[in-house]
N, C-alpha and C positions, 0 to 999 in steps of 0.2 A: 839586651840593654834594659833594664829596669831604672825605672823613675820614681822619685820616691821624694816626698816634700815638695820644697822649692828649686831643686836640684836634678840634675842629669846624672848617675852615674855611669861613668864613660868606662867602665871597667870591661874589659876585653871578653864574652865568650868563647875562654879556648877552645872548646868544642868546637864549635862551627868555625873557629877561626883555622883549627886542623884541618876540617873539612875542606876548605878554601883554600889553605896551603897543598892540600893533596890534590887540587884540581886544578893548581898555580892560577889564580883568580887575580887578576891584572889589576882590578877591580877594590880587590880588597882594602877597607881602611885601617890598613896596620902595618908593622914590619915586624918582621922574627929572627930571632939570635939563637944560634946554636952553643952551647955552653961546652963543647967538646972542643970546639973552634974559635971560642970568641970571637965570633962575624958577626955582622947581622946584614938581613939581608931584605931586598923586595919579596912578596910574595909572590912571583913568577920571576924570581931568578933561576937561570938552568942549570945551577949548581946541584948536586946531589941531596936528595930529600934526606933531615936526618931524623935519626929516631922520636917518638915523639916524647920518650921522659927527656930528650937531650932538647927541646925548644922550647923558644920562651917569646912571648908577645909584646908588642911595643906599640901607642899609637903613634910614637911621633920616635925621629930619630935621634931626639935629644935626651929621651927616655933611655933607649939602650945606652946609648953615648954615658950615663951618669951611673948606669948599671955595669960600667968597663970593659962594653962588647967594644969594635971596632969597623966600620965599615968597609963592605964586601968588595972588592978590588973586580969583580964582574958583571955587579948590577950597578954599582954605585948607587949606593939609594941616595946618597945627599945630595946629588945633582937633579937639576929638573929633569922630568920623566920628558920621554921625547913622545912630540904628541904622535896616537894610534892611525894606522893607514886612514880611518876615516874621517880621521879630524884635517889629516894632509889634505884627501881629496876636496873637502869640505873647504877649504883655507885656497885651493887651487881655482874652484867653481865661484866660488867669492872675487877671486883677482879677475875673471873670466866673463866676466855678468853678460858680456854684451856679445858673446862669442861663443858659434857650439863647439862644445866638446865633447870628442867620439870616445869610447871605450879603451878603446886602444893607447890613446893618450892619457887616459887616467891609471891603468895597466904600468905601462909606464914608468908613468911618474912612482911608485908602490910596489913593483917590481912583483906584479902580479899578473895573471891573465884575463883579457875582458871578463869573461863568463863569471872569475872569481869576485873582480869588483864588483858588477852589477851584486849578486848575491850579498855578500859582504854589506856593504853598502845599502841596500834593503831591509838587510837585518837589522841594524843597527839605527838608522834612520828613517826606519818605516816607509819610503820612498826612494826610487831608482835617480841616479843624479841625473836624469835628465829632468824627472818632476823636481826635485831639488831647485835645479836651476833658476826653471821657471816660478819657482815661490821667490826665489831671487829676483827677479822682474819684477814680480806681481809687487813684491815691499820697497823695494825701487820705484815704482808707480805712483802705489798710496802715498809716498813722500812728498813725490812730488807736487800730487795733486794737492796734500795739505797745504803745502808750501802758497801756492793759490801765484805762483810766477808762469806766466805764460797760457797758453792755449792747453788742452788737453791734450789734442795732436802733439805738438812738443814735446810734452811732459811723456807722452806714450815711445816717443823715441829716444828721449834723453833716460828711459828708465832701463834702453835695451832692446827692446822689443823690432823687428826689420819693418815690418808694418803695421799699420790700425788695429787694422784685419785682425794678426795676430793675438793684439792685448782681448778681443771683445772672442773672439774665437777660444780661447782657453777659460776664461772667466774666472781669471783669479783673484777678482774682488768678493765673487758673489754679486756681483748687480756691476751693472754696467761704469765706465770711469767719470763718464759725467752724474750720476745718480751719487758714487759716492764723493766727487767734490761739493754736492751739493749736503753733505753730513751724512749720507744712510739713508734723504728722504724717499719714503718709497720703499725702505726696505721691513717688509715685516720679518714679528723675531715673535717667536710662540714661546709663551712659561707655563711652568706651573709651581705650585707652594706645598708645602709641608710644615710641622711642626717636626724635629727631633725628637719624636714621644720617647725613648727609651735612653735619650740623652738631652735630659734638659738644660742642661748647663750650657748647650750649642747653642739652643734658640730655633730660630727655623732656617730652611734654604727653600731656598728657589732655584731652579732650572731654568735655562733660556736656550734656543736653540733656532738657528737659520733651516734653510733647504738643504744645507749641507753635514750638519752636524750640532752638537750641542756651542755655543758663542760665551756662555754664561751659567757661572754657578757660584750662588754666593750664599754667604753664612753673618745671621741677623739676628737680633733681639726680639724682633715682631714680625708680622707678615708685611705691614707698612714699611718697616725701615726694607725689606729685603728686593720687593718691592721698587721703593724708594730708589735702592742701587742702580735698579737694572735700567729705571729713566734714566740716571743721572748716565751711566756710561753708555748710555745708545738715544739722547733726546730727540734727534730728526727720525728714528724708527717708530715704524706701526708696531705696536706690542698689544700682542692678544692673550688672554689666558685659555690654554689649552690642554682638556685633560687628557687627550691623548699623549702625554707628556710621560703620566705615571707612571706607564713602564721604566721608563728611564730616571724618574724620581726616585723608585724604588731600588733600580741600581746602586744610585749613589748611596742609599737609606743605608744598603748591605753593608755596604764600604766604611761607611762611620761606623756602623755599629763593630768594626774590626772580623766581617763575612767576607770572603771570597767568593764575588759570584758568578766569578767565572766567564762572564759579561765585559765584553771590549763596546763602549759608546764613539760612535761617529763623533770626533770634535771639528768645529769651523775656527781653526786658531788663526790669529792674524797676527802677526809679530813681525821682529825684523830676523835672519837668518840667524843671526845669533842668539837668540831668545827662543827661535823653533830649537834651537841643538840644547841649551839648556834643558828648556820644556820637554824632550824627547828622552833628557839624560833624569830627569827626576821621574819618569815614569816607571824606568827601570830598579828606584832603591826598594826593595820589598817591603809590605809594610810589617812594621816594629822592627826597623830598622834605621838606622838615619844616617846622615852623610855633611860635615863640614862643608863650609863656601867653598873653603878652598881644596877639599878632596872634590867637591863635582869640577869645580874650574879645571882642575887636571884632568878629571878623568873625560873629561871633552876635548882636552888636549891645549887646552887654553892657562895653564897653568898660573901666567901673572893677573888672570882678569877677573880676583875674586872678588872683586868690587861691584866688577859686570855682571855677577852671577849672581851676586845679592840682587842685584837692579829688575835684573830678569824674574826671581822668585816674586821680588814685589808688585811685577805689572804682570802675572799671573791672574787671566781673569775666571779661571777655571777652577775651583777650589774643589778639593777632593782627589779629583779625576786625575789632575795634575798635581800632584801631591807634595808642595812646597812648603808642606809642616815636616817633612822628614828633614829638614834642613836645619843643623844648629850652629851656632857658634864654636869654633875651634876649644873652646875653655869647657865646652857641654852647655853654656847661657843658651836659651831657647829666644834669643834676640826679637825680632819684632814678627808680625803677623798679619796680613793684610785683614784678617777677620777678625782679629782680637790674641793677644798672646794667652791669654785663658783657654780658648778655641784648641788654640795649638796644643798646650798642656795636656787638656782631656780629652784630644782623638790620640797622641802619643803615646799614653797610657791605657787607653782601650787597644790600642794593636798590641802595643809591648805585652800586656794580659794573655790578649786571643795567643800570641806568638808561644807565652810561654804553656800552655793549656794543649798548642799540640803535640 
Protein backbone atom coordinates (compact mmCIF):
# COMPACT_ATOMS: atom_id res chain seq x y z
CA UNK A 1 0.00 0.00 0.00
CA UNK A 2 1.80 3.14 -0.85
CA UNK A 3 0.74 6.71 0.31
CA UNK A 4 1.32 9.46 -1.68
CA UNK A 5 -0.04 13.24 -1.09
CA UNK A 6 -2.97 13.71 0.79
CA UNK A 7 -4.27 10.49 -0.04
CA UNK A 8 -4.29 6.63 0.69
CA UNK A 9 -3.99 4.57 -2.30
CA UNK A 10 -5.99 1.48 -1.70
CA UNK A 11 -4.85 -0.23 -4.66
CA UNK A 12 -4.54 -3.97 -4.11
CA UNK A 13 -0.81 -5.83 -3.98
CA UNK A 14 -1.58 -8.61 -6.12
CA UNK A 15 1.48 -10.20 -5.18
CA UNK A 16 0.93 -10.69 -1.63
CA UNK A 17 -2.54 -10.59 -2.21
CA UNK A 18 -1.85 -14.37 -4.21
CA UNK A 19 0.25 -15.09 -1.49
CA UNK A 20 -2.64 -14.81 0.84
CA UNK A 21 -4.96 -16.45 -1.50
CA UNK A 22 -2.64 -19.53 -1.61
CA UNK A 23 -2.56 -19.73 2.21
CA UNK A 24 -6.56 -19.06 2.04
CA UNK A 25 -5.94 -16.10 4.64
CA UNK A 26 -9.39 -15.75 6.48
CA UNK A 27 -7.86 -12.55 7.21
CA UNK A 28 -7.30 -11.08 4.25
CA UNK A 29 -8.81 -7.57 3.13
CA UNK A 30 -10.02 -8.26 -0.18
CA UNK A 31 -12.15 -10.74 -2.38
CA UNK A 32 -11.05 -12.48 -5.70
CA UNK A 33 -12.94 -13.37 -8.92
CA UNK A 34 -12.09 -15.90 -11.13
CA UNK A 35 -12.64 -14.71 -14.90
CA UNK A 36 -13.04 -18.34 -16.14
CA UNK A 37 -15.97 -18.57 -13.71
CA UNK A 38 -17.24 -15.23 -13.21
CA UNK A 39 -17.41 -15.92 -9.27
CA UNK A 40 -16.06 -14.12 -6.85
CA UNK A 41 -15.22 -15.22 -3.97
CA UNK A 42 -13.72 -15.02 -0.06
CA UNK A 43 -10.36 -15.66 0.33
CA UNK A 44 -10.52 -18.93 2.27
CA UNK A 45 -13.33 -20.10 0.20
CA UNK A 46 -12.63 -24.13 -0.35
CA UNK A 47 -13.42 -23.90 -3.73
CA UNK A 48 -10.72 -24.93 -6.12
CA UNK A 49 -7.61 -22.54 -6.36
CA UNK A 50 -7.56 -20.91 -9.88
CA UNK A 51 -4.95 -20.09 -11.97
CA UNK A 52 -3.28 -17.09 -11.14
CA UNK A 53 -3.54 -15.13 -14.92
CA UNK A 54 -7.40 -16.43 -14.32
CA UNK A 55 -7.73 -14.03 -10.82
CA UNK A 56 -8.51 -10.72 -10.20
CA UNK A 57 -8.78 -8.68 -6.84
CA UNK A 58 -11.49 -6.78 -5.37
CA UNK A 59 -11.67 -4.62 -2.02
CA UNK A 60 -15.08 -4.60 -1.65
CA UNK A 61 -17.94 -6.84 -3.14
CA UNK A 62 -19.44 -4.13 -4.99
CA UNK A 63 -16.25 -3.68 -6.94
CA UNK A 64 -16.38 -7.23 -8.54
CA UNK A 65 -20.29 -6.89 -8.67
CA UNK A 66 -19.81 -3.65 -11.15
CA UNK A 67 -16.76 -5.61 -12.88
CA UNK A 68 -19.89 -8.39 -13.81
CA UNK A 69 -18.30 -11.29 -11.65
CA UNK A 70 -21.23 -12.85 -9.57
CA UNK A 71 -21.13 -14.19 -6.03
CA UNK A 72 -19.94 -17.51 -5.03
CA UNK A 73 -22.85 -19.85 -4.02
CA UNK A 74 -20.14 -21.53 -1.27
CA UNK A 75 -18.68 -18.89 0.51
CA UNK A 76 -21.25 -16.33 0.00
CA UNK A 77 -19.22 -13.44 0.59
CA UNK A 78 -22.21 -10.89 0.70
CA UNK A 79 -23.43 -12.27 3.65
CA UNK A 80 -21.81 -11.43 7.18
CA UNK A 81 -18.92 -13.67 7.84
CA UNK A 82 -19.89 -15.83 10.81
CA UNK A 83 -17.77 -14.89 13.72
CA UNK A 84 -14.22 -17.37 14.19
CA UNK A 85 -14.31 -20.13 17.09
CA UNK A 86 -12.65 -17.39 19.10
CA UNK A 87 -14.67 -14.71 18.88
CA UNK A 88 -17.86 -17.58 19.72
CA UNK A 89 -15.74 -18.60 22.73
CA UNK A 90 -15.01 -15.07 23.70
CA UNK A 91 -19.00 -13.83 23.15
CA UNK A 92 -19.77 -17.33 25.43
CA UNK A 93 -17.05 -16.30 28.48
CA UNK A 94 -18.76 -12.72 28.11
CA UNK A 95 -22.54 -14.23 28.88
CA UNK A 96 -20.64 -16.45 31.64
CA UNK A 97 -18.72 -13.74 33.83
CA UNK A 98 -19.84 -15.02 37.06
CA UNK A 99 -19.57 -18.70 36.36
CA UNK A 100 -16.52 -21.16 35.64
CA UNK A 101 -16.24 -22.61 32.71
CA UNK A 102 -14.43 -25.87 31.98
CA UNK A 103 -12.64 -26.81 28.66
CA UNK A 104 -14.93 -29.29 27.86
CA UNK A 105 -17.76 -26.93 27.70
CA UNK A 106 -16.04 -24.42 25.50
CA UNK A 107 -14.95 -27.79 23.21
CA UNK A 108 -18.30 -27.96 23.00
CA UNK A 109 -19.80 -25.26 22.16
CA UNK A 110 -16.76 -25.08 18.81
CA UNK A 111 -16.97 -28.62 18.07
CA UNK A 112 -13.57 -28.97 19.07
CA UNK A 113 -11.38 -30.81 21.63
CA UNK A 114 -10.32 -29.12 25.11
CA UNK A 115 -6.62 -29.45 24.43
CA UNK A 116 -7.38 -27.68 20.82
CA UNK A 117 -9.29 -24.77 22.34
CA UNK A 118 -7.06 -23.96 25.07
CA UNK A 119 -4.12 -23.73 22.32
CA UNK A 120 -6.39 -22.03 19.67
CA UNK A 121 -7.44 -19.71 22.05
CA UNK A 122 -3.94 -18.63 23.33
CA UNK A 123 -2.92 -18.02 20.07
CA UNK A 124 -5.03 -15.82 19.19
CA UNK A 125 -5.74 -14.10 22.36
CA UNK A 126 -2.59 -14.22 24.11
CA UNK A 127 -4.27 -15.70 27.29
CA UNK A 128 -6.08 -19.20 28.14
CA UNK A 129 -9.94 -18.40 28.74
CA UNK A 130 -9.59 -19.02 32.07
CA UNK A 131 -7.25 -15.75 32.42
CA UNK A 132 -9.55 -14.32 29.86
CA UNK A 133 -12.23 -14.72 32.11
CA UNK A 134 -10.82 -13.37 34.92
CA UNK A 135 -9.88 -9.93 32.97
CA UNK A 136 -13.64 -10.28 32.70
CA UNK A 137 -14.05 -9.79 36.46
CA UNK A 138 -11.30 -7.68 36.96
CA UNK A 139 -13.22 -4.86 34.31
CA UNK A 140 -16.47 -5.79 35.78
CA UNK A 141 -14.75 -4.50 39.15
CA UNK A 142 -13.16 -1.36 38.03
CA UNK A 143 -16.83 -0.35 36.95
CA UNK A 144 -17.89 -0.83 39.53
CA UNK A 145 -15.80 0.70 41.73
CA UNK A 146 -15.92 3.84 39.44
CA UNK A 147 -19.46 3.76 39.57
CA UNK A 148 -18.61 4.68 43.57
CA UNK A 149 -22.54 2.78 44.41
CA UNK A 150 -21.99 0.74 47.37
CA UNK A 151 -19.23 -0.85 49.59
CA UNK A 152 -16.19 -2.39 47.78
CA UNK A 153 -17.21 -5.89 49.25
CA UNK A 154 -20.47 -5.47 47.02
CA UNK A 155 -18.99 -4.07 44.17
CA UNK A 156 -16.32 -7.39 44.50
CA UNK A 157 -19.36 -9.79 44.25
CA UNK A 158 -21.65 -8.06 41.91
CA UNK A 159 -18.57 -7.99 39.56
CA UNK A 160 -18.42 -11.98 39.70
CA UNK A 161 -15.91 -12.75 41.93
CA UNK A 162 -17.12 -15.98 44.80
CA UNK A 163 -15.08 -14.20 47.47
CA UNK A 164 -12.92 -11.10 48.69
CA UNK A 165 -10.21 -13.29 48.89
CA UNK A 166 -10.49 -13.86 45.34
CA UNK A 167 -10.63 -10.34 43.64
CA UNK A 168 -7.29 -9.21 46.04
CA UNK A 169 -5.78 -12.83 45.54
CA UNK A 170 -5.37 -12.50 41.51
CA UNK A 171 -4.79 -8.64 41.41
CA UNK A 172 -6.31 -7.82 38.57
CA UNK A 173 -6.22 -3.99 39.27
CA UNK A 174 -2.64 -3.77 39.93
CA UNK A 175 -3.13 -2.51 43.43
CA UNK A 176 -5.61 -3.28 45.60
CA UNK A 177 -9.78 -2.44 44.93
CA UNK A 178 -9.81 0.05 47.56
CA UNK A 179 -6.49 2.00 46.37
CA UNK A 180 -8.08 2.07 42.95
CA UNK A 181 -11.53 3.53 43.97
CA UNK A 182 -9.57 5.90 45.56
CA UNK A 183 -8.22 7.12 41.71
CA UNK A 184 -4.66 4.98 41.44
CA UNK A 185 -3.52 6.81 44.90
CA UNK A 186 -0.64 5.07 45.75
CA UNK A 187 -0.07 3.80 42.70
CA UNK A 188 3.36 4.57 41.25
CA UNK A 189 3.83 4.58 37.30
CA UNK A 190 7.69 5.07 36.07
CA UNK A 191 8.52 7.13 32.55
CA UNK A 192 10.91 8.12 30.54
CA UNK A 193 11.14 10.76 27.31
CA UNK A 194 12.74 11.09 24.17
CA UNK A 195 12.90 13.25 21.25
CA UNK A 196 12.02 11.43 17.75
CA UNK A 197 15.51 12.60 16.60
CA UNK A 198 15.21 10.85 13.26
CA UNK A 199 11.50 11.72 12.87
CA UNK A 200 10.81 15.07 13.70
CA UNK A 201 7.60 15.65 12.54
CA UNK A 202 6.40 13.15 15.60
CA UNK A 203 7.67 15.37 18.25
CA UNK A 204 8.67 13.35 21.30
CA UNK A 205 7.06 10.22 23.40
CA UNK A 206 7.16 9.15 26.43
CA UNK A 207 6.88 5.71 27.96
CA UNK A 208 5.03 4.89 31.15
CA UNK A 209 4.87 1.69 32.76
CA UNK A 210 3.28 -0.02 36.16
CA UNK A 211 5.00 -3.48 37.96
CA UNK A 212 3.28 -5.02 35.33
CA UNK A 213 4.04 -3.82 32.09
CA UNK A 214 4.24 -0.65 29.97
CA UNK A 215 0.30 1.54 30.97
CA UNK A 216 1.40 4.43 28.60
CA UNK A 217 2.83 5.77 25.50
CA UNK A 218 2.30 8.75 24.06
CA UNK A 219 3.20 10.96 21.08
CA UNK A 220 3.76 15.21 21.72
CA UNK A 221 5.09 18.36 20.44
CA UNK A 222 7.40 18.83 23.55
CA UNK A 223 8.63 16.92 26.54
CA UNK A 224 6.00 19.19 28.63
CA UNK A 225 3.09 18.43 26.65
CA UNK A 226 3.97 14.61 26.70
CA UNK A 227 4.57 14.86 30.07
CA UNK A 228 1.61 16.72 30.44
CA UNK A 229 -0.55 13.46 29.14
CA UNK A 230 0.62 11.19 31.28
CA UNK A 231 -0.64 13.64 34.68
CA UNK A 232 -3.63 14.28 32.92
CA UNK A 233 -4.59 10.38 32.41
CA UNK A 234 -3.16 8.88 35.79
CA UNK A 235 -3.58 12.39 38.42
CA UNK A 236 -3.93 10.44 41.85
CA UNK A 237 -0.44 8.28 40.64
CA UNK A 238 3.08 8.63 41.89
CA UNK A 239 5.01 9.23 38.55
CA UNK A 240 8.58 9.07 38.74
CA UNK A 241 11.09 9.44 35.83
CA UNK A 242 12.90 6.44 35.25
CA UNK A 243 15.79 5.76 33.16
CA UNK A 244 15.75 2.34 33.41
CA UNK A 245 12.91 2.77 30.98
CA UNK A 246 15.29 3.15 27.91
CA UNK A 247 15.50 0.07 27.06
CA UNK A 248 12.01 -0.15 26.34
CA UNK A 249 12.09 3.53 25.00
CA UNK A 250 14.41 2.42 22.51
CA UNK A 251 11.98 -0.33 21.63
CA UNK A 252 9.45 1.76 20.67
CA UNK A 253 12.19 4.32 18.86
CA UNK A 254 12.74 0.96 16.37
CA UNK A 255 9.32 0.71 15.68
CA UNK A 256 8.69 4.25 14.50
CA UNK A 257 11.53 4.37 12.81
CA UNK A 258 9.57 1.40 10.66
CA UNK A 259 12.78 -1.49 12.51
CA UNK A 260 11.48 -4.77 13.61
CA UNK A 261 13.08 -5.37 16.78
CA UNK A 262 12.00 -8.22 17.28
CA UNK A 263 11.13 -7.17 21.01
CA UNK A 264 7.61 -8.15 22.58
CA UNK A 265 7.12 -5.37 25.69
CA UNK A 266 5.22 -6.42 28.79
CA UNK A 267 1.86 -4.01 28.48
CA UNK A 268 -0.51 -3.43 31.84
CA UNK A 269 -3.71 -2.71 29.52
CA UNK A 270 -6.82 -1.93 31.30
CA UNK A 271 -9.92 -1.99 29.04
CA UNK A 272 -13.18 -3.52 28.93
CA UNK A 273 -13.31 -7.16 27.27
CA UNK A 274 -14.14 -5.79 24.18
CA UNK A 275 -11.42 -3.19 23.85
CA UNK A 276 -8.76 -6.17 25.12
CA UNK A 277 -10.14 -8.12 21.64
CA UNK A 278 -9.80 -5.05 19.60
CA UNK A 279 -6.38 -4.23 21.11
CA UNK A 280 -5.16 -7.78 20.57
CA UNK A 281 -6.68 -7.77 16.81
CA UNK A 282 -4.57 -4.41 15.97
CA UNK A 283 -1.51 -5.98 17.07
CA UNK A 284 -1.77 -8.50 14.64
CA UNK A 285 -2.05 -6.07 11.23
CA UNK A 286 1.73 -5.93 10.09
CA UNK A 287 3.22 -2.95 9.73
CA UNK A 288 2.75 -1.16 6.31
CA UNK A 289 -0.13 -2.59 6.27
CA UNK A 290 -3.50 -1.33 7.27
CA UNK A 291 -7.06 -2.48 7.95
CA UNK A 292 -10.67 -0.71 7.63
CA UNK A 293 -12.97 -0.17 11.02
CA UNK A 294 -14.90 -2.40 9.77
CA UNK A 295 -12.47 -5.29 8.30
CA UNK A 296 -11.12 -5.33 12.12
CA UNK A 297 -14.79 -5.34 13.55
CA UNK A 298 -15.11 -8.69 11.57
CA UNK A 299 -12.24 -10.09 11.80
CA UNK A 300 -13.00 -10.08 15.73
CA UNK A 301 -16.01 -11.61 14.74
CA UNK A 302 -18.02 -8.46 15.76
CA UNK A 303 -18.94 -7.49 12.47
CA UNK A 304 -21.91 -4.79 13.12
CA UNK A 305 -19.74 -2.99 15.80
CA UNK A 306 -17.70 -0.73 13.73
CA UNK A 307 -18.48 2.01 15.52
CA UNK A 308 -17.16 0.21 18.68
CA UNK A 309 -14.11 -0.41 17.06
CA UNK A 310 -13.40 3.08 16.25
CA UNK A 311 -14.20 3.84 20.00
CA UNK A 312 -11.81 1.17 21.04
CA UNK A 313 -8.75 2.64 18.55
CA UNK A 314 -9.43 5.90 20.30
CA UNK A 315 -9.08 4.97 24.08
CA UNK A 316 -6.08 3.19 23.01
CA UNK A 317 -3.64 4.52 25.61
CA UNK A 318 -0.66 2.67 23.99
CA UNK A 319 0.55 4.43 20.97
CA UNK A 320 2.99 2.48 18.77
CA UNK A 321 2.90 -0.76 20.57
CA UNK A 322 -0.75 -0.99 20.01
CA UNK A 323 -0.79 0.11 16.57
CA UNK A 324 -4.06 2.12 15.96
CA UNK A 325 -2.56 4.25 13.00
CA UNK A 326 -2.82 0.99 10.86
CA UNK A 327 -6.46 1.75 11.08
CA UNK A 328 -8.29 3.85 8.12
CA UNK A 329 -11.33 4.64 6.93
CA UNK A 330 -13.21 2.46 4.45
CA UNK A 331 -12.73 5.21 1.50
CA UNK A 332 -8.64 5.11 2.36
CA UNK A 333 -9.50 8.76 4.68
CA UNK A 334 -6.79 8.34 7.33
CA UNK A 335 -9.79 9.60 9.83
CA UNK A 336 -8.76 10.98 13.20
CA UNK A 337 -5.75 9.98 15.54
CA UNK A 338 -5.45 10.23 19.19
CA UNK A 339 -1.81 11.77 18.69
CA UNK A 340 -2.47 13.96 15.66
CA UNK A 341 -3.68 12.72 12.19
CA UNK A 342 -0.11 14.24 10.91
CA UNK A 343 1.39 11.55 13.39
CA UNK A 344 -0.55 9.03 11.83
CA UNK A 345 0.45 10.09 8.06
CA UNK A 346 4.23 9.99 8.80
CA UNK A 347 4.59 6.61 10.78
CA UNK A 348 2.11 5.14 7.69
CA UNK A 349 4.69 6.08 5.36
CA UNK A 350 7.84 5.27 7.12
CA UNK A 351 6.43 1.42 7.39
CA UNK A 352 4.75 1.51 3.78
CA UNK A 353 8.71 2.68 2.72
CA UNK A 354 10.57 0.06 5.16
CA UNK A 355 7.76 -2.62 3.74
CA UNK A 356 8.55 -1.79 0.27
CA UNK A 357 12.66 -1.72 0.75
CA UNK A 358 12.50 -5.51 1.77
Amino acid sequence: MMITGQHIDTHIDETQAWQQLLARDASAGFFYAVTTTGVFCRPDCKSRLPLRTNARFFTTTAEARAEGFRPCMRCHPEEPQQPSPVARICAYLERKIDQPVRLATLGKLVGMSPFTVQRLFKQAMGASPAQYQRTLRANALRSQLREGNGSVTNAIYDAGYSSSSRAYEWSPLGMTPSRFIAGGLGETIRYAVAECSDSPSLGWILVAGTARGLCWVSLGSSADEVKTSLHTEFPAATLTEDQSLQDSLAVVLRQIHGEDSGQSLPLDLRGTAFQLRVWHALQQIPAGETRSYSQLAAEIGSPAATRAVARACATNRVAILIPCHRVIGASGSLTGYRWGVERKRQLLQTEASERAAR
